[in-house]
N, C-alpha and C positions, 0 to 999 in steps of 0.2 A: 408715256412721258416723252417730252420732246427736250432733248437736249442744244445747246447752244455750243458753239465752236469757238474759243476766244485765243487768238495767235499768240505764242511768245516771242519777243524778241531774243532769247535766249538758244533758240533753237535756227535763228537766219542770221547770215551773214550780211546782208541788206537789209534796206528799211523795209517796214511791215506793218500795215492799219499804223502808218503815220509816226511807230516806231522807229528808230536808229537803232541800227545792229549791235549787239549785244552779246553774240557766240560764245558760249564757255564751251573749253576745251572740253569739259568729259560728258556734252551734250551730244545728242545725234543731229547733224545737219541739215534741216528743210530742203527740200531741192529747189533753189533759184530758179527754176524754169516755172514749175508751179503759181499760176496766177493766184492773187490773194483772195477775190471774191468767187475763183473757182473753188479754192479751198475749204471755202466758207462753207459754202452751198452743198459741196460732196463730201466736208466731215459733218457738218450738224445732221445730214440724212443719214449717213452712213452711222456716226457715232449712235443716230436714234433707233437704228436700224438694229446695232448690236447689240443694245440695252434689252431690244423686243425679246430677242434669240437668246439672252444669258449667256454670252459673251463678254462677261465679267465678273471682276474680283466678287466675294464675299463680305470682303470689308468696306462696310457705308457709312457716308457722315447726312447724316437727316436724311435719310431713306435714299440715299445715292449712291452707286458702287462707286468706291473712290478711283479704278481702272476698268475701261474699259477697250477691247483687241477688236482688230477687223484690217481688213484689205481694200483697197480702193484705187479706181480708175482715175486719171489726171489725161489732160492735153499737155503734151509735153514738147521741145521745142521738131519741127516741122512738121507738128500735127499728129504726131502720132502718140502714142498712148502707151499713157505708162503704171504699172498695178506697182503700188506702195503699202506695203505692210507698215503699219502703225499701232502707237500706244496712244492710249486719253486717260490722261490724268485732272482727275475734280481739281478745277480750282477754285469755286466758288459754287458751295452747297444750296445757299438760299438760290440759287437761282440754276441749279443743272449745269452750271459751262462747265466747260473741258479745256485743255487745251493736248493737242494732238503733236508725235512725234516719230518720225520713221523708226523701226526696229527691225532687228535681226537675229536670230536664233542665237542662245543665250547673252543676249543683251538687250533684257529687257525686265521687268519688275520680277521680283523671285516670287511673287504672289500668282502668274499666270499656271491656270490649270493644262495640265499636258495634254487632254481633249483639245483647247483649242490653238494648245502649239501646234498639234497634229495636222490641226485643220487650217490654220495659215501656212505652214511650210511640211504640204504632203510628203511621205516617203514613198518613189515611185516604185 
């Protein structure tokens, strides 16, 4: 299954796929640096990627796990490179999208398995 990546405005404090910023306070904050169409391209891979692996919830709406976790590399400001730990939450079942959102250990859906807490933020 290939999944699609659809932005919120809810999660940037700038505009976004032509959106006006939107930020509610108890969301996690997108990182302004982060290009929109790089976003695209390394959550829809990456989001399909995790889907492969079962790195995600249990819970699906039409055969779709309504969350799904993973890690991901960005160009970040002077080129250098930045790994984002992120959530994807189904927004739109007929059709696979997600829309993706940084996280950080215990702040993030109470649905995530502790295998792949482990596995996004190792204990060294």
């Amino acid at each position: 299954m290939t999944a699609q990546y659809v932005g919120s405005p809810y999660h940037k404090r700038y505009p976004w796929f032509g959106q006006g910023p939107q930020l509610l306070s108890d969301k996690s904050e997108c990182p302004p640096d982060v290009v929109p169409d790089e976003a695209r391209t390394v959550l829809e891979r990456d989001i399909t990627h995790g889907l492969a692996l079962g790195r995600h919830s249990s819970e699906c709406q039409c055969g779709h796990p309504k969350y799904v976790w993973g890690r991901s590399e960005f160009a970040g400001a002077g080129g250098l490179r930045r790994s984002i730990v992120w959530e994807a939450r189904l927004t739109n079942a007929e059709v696979a999208a997600y829309k993706a959102y940084p996280i950080q250990p215990g702040r993030h859906s109470d649905c995530m398995p502790f295998e792949i807490a482990e596995l996004l933020w190792p204990v060294n």
